[in-house]
TIDREN-205768 format. One record per residue (C-alpha): residue in one letter; x, y, z. Coordinates in steps of 0.2 Angstrom, whole numbers, padded with zeros to 4 digits, always signed. Layout:
! TIDREN-205768
AXYZ;...
! end
This chain:
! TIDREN-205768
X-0305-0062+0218;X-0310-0080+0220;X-0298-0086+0206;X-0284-0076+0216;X-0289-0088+0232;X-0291-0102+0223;X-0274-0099+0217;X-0267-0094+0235;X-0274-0110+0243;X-0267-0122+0230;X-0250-0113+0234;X-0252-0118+0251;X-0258-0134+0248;X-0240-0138+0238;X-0231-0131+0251;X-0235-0138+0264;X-0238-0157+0255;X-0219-0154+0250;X-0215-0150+0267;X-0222-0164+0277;X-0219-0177+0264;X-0200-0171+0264;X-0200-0177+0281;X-0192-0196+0290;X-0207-0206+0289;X-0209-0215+0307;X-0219-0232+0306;X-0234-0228+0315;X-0239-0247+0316;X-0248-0258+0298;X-0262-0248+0298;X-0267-0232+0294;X-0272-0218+0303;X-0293-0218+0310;X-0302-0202+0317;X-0299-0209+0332;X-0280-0204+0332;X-0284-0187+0326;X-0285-0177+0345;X-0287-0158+0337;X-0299-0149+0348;X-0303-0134+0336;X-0293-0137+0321;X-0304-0149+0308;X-0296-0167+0307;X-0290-0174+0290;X-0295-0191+0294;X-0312-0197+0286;X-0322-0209+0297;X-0339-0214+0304;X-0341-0202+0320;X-0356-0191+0327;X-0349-0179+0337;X-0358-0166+0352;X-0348-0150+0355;X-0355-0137+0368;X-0345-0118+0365;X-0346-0103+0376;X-0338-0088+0369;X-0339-0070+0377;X-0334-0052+0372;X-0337-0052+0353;X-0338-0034+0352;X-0337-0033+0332;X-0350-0047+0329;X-0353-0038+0310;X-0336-0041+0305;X-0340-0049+0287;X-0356-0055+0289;X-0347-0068+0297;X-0355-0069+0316;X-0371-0060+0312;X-0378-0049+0298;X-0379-0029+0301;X-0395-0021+0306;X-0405-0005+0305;X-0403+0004+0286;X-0385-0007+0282;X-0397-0026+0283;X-0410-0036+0290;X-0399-0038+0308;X-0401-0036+0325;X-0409-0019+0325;X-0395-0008+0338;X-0377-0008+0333;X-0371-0020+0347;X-0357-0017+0360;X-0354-0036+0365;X-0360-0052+0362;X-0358-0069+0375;X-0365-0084+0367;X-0367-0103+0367;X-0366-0117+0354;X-0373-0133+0355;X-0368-0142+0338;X-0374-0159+0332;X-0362-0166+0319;X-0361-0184+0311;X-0350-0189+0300;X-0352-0207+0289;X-0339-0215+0274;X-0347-0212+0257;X-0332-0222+0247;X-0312-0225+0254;X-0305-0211+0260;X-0320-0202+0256;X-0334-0197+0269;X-0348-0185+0270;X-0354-0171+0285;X-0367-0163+0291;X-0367-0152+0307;X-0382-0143+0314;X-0378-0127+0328;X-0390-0121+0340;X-0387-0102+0348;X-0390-0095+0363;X-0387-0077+0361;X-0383-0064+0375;X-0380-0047+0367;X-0379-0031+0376;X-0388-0019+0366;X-0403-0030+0357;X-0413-0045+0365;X-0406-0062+0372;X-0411-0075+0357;X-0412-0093+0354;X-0415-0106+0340;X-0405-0112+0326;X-0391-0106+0320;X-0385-0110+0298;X-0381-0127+0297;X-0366-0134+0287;X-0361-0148+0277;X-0348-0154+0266;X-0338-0169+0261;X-0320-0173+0264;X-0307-0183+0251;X-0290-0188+0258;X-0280-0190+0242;X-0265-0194+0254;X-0267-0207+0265;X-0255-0215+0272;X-0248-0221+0289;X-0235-0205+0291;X-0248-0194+0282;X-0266-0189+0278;X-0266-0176+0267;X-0289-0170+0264;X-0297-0158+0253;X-0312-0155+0262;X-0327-0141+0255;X-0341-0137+0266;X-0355-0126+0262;X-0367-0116+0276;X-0383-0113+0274;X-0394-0096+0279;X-0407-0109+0291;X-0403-0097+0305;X-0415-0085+0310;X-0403-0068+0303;X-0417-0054+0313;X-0412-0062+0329;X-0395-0060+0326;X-0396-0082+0325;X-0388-0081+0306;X-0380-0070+0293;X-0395-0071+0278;X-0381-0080+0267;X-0376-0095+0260;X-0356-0098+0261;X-0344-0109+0253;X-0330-0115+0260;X-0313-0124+0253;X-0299-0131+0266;X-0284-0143+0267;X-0283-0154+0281;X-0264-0161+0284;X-0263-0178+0299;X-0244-0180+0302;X-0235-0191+0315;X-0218-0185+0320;X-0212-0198+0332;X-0210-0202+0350;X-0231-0198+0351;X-0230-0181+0343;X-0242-0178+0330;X-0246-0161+0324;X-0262-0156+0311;X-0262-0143+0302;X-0276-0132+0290;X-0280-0118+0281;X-0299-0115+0276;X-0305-0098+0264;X-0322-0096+0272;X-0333-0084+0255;X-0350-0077+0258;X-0361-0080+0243;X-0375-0067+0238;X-0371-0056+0257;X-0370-0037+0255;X-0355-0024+0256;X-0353-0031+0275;X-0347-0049+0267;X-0330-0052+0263;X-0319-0067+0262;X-0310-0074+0277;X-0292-0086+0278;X-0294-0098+0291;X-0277-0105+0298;X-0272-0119+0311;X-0258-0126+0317;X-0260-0141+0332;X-0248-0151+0343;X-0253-0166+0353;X-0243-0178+0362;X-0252-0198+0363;X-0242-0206+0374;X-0248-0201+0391;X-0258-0213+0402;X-0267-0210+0421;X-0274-0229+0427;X-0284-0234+0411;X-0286-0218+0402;X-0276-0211+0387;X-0273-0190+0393;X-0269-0182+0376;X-0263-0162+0379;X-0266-0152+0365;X-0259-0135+0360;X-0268-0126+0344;X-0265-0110+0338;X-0279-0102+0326;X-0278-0088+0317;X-0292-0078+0302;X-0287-0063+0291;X-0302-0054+0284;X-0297-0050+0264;X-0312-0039+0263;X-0330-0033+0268;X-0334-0021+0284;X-0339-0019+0301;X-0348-0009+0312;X-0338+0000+0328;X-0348+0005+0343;X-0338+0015+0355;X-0340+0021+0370;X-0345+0042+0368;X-0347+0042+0349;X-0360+0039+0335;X-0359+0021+0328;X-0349+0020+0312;X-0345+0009+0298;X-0325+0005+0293;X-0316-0008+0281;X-0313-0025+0289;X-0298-0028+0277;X-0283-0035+0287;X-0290-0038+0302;X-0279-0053+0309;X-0285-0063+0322;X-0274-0076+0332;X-0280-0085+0348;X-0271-0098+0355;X-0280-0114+0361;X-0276-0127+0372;X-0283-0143+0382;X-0284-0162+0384;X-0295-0176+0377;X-0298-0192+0386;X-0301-0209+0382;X-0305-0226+0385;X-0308-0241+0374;X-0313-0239+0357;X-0330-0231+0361;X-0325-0213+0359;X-0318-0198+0366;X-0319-0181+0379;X-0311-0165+0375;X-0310-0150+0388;X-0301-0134+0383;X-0300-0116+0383;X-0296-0104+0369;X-0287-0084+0371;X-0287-0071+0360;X-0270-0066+0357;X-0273-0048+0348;X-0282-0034+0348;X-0294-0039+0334;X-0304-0053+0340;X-0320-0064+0337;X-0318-0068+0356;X-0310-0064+0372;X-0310-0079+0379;X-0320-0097+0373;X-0324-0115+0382;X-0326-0129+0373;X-0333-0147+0380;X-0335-0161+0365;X-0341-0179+0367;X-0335-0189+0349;X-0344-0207+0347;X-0333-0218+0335;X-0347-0227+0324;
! end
């Protein structure tokens, strides 16, 4: 099965490099691109660079928080869980990333999440949730393209009785695609196969895709406004879930083919060369979900 992703995300990765390279280059200046042009507030950004970023998330109504192993691990006789099948999970993030250059085009991260947990059926929670890192290579990196293969790995530090982690390691490959396309548009773009290693029957592989839009030539008095549009879609290729309803007996079903799109938008500000602030809001667009409705306030410092 992971030979046949593998296979599906090198696929992709042709495509869509064919694709944007296809495209009217537009000189962008004689430099090329830094982190600090990439504006993305959810979607990861294929620019390498020195940067520690601080993001605070609230997310409410995840009503299917088993789905994969992804969220949390399943409880009671299925794993080592939260112990009642839940009906709805709020939560809030505060992640501590850094990001430093190991070699050109090269750089190295590590990102550190801690979870406040407001379920409805098993006790409010918080500590640690699994930490990540990875590295990212741009082997395309030029002033009308930066093309990244970026692989991150997560690791089980979270706390999976309290519903803090998922009890499993996971690896992670992405592509990570920076393309100006005039006039101040700039769209980025990825796609990320999150696979569980060493869960149980619950795990199963997730597709991560992304698609932004941002528009950098926007100014109020001394600050740079930068609106940004993202849309973000998973597709479960695998694993369960549990289904709570309201009037019947939990029960297990196939997570395969869940879809999930939400639509994100929001604007990032800046001033000088010090760093950046983004403020935006994310909507599920379809039944399936991770969330109804999410808020996100990030603080980037350019090292």
């Amino acid at each position: 099965m992971h030979r046949f992703l593998l296979s599906i995300l090198t696929a992709t990765a042709t495509v869509m490099t064919v694709w944007v390279t296809s495209e009217k280059a537009r000189a962008q200046g004689t430099t090329e691109p830094v982190i600090r042009d990439s504006n993305v507030g959810y979607i990861d950004p294929a620019i390498p660079g020195d940067i520690f970023r601080f993001r605070y998330d609230a997310a409410y109504q995840n009503i299917r928080p088993t789905r994969d192993e992804f969220f949390w691990a399943p409880g009671g006789r299925f794993g080592p869980g939260p112990s009642f099948p839940e009906t709805n999970v709020d939560y809030q993030d505060l992640q501590f990333y850094l990001e430093q250059m190991i070699a050109p085009q090269a750089s190295g991260f590590v990102e550190l999440p801690v979870r406040f947990l407001n379920p409805q059926q098993n006790p409010n929670e918080a500590g640690v949730a699994d930490m990540n890192a990875g590295v990212k290579y741009a082997f395309i990196y030029e002033e009308d393209l930066v093309s990244t293969f970026q692989f991150r790995t997560y690791a089980p530090t979270g706390n999976v009785h309290e519903g803090l982690g998922n009890s499993h390691a996971s690896l992670e490959p992405a592509l990570l695609v920076y393309k100006p396309l005039g006039d101040g548009w700039v769209t980025e773009i990825e796609l990320r196969d999150w696979i569980p290693v060493g869960g149980n029957d619950f795990a199963g592989n997730i597709l991560r895709y992304g698609v932004g839009l941002h528009y950098d030539h926007m100014w109020c008095s001394c600050w740079q406004v930068v609106p940004i549009a993202e849309f973000v879609g998973w597709t479960s290729l695998g694993g369960k879930e549990t289904v709570v309803e309201s009037g019947q007996p939990p029960f297990v079903e196939s997570a395969a083919g869940d879809t999930i799109l939400n639509i994100k938008v929001g604007l990032r500000l800046k001033r000088g060369d010090w760093g950046d602030i983004y403020m935006g809001y994310g909507r599920a667009l379809t039944g399936d979900t991770w969330y109804q409705n999410t808020f996100r306030i990030e603080l980037r410092l350019f090292l």
